[in-house]
C-alpha positions in Angstrom: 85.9 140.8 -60.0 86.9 138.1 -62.6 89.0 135.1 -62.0 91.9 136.7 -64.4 92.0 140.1 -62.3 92.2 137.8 -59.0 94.8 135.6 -60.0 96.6 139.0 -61.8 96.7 140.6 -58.7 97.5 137.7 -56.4 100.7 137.1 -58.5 101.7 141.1 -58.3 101.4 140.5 -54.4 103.4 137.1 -54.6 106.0 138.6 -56.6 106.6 141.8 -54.3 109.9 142.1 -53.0 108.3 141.3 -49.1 106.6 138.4 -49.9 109.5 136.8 -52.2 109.8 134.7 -49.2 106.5 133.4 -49.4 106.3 132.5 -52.9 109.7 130.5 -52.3 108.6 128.8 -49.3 105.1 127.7 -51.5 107.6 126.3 -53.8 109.6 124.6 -51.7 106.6 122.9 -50.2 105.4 121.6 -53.4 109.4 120.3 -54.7 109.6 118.9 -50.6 105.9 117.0 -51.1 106.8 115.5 -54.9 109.9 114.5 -53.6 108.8 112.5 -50.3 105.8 111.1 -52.6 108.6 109.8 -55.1 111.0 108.6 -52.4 107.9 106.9 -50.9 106.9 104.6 -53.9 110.4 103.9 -54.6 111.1 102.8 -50.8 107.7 100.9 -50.9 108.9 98.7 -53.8 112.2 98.4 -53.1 112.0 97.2 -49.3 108.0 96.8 -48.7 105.7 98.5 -46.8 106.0 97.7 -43.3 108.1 100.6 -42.3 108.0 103.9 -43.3 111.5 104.1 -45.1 111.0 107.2 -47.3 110.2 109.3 -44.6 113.3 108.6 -42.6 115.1 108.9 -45.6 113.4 112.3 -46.8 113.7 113.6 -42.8 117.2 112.8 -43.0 117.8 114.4 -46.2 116.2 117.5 -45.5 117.6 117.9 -41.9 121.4 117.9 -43.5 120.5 119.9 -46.1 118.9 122.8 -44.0 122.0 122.6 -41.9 123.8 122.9 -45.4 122.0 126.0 -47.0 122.3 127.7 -42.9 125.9 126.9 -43.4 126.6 128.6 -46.6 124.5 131.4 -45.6 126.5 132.2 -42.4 129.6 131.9 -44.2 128.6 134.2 -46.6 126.9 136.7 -44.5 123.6 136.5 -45.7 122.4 135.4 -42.0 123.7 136.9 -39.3 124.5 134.3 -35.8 122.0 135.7 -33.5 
């Protein structure tokens, strides 16, 4: 099996309506990791090194905006409370 056929059929899978989840979650880990890597040399030359800033920061960040996107999701009914 070639390397084109692989990849052909690993986006079909990807792009099935029961794995859109996964493909979204992939890249959400990829914009999450560029995103803490930025934050981290920007923290790192603004205030130094010797505490780990940008991950507060980027844990903070993410923790309200999860509770965000959960909010707007049970107000619109796309999740449901339980």
């Amino acid at each position: 099996m070639s390397a084109a056929w692989f990849l052909k059929d690993l986006l079909v899978i990807l792009l099935l309506p029961p794995a859109n989840g996964l493909l979204l979650i992939c890249l959400g880990g990829a914009a999450g990791t560029a995103a803490r890597y930025g934050v981290n040399l920007l923290a790192a030359s603004w205030l130094g090194p010797d505490f780990p800033f940008a991950t507060l920061a980027v844990n903070a960040l993410g923790s309200f905006l999860i509770g965000v996107v959960q909010q707007l999701a049970l107000d619109s009914a796309v999740l449901s409370e339980t």
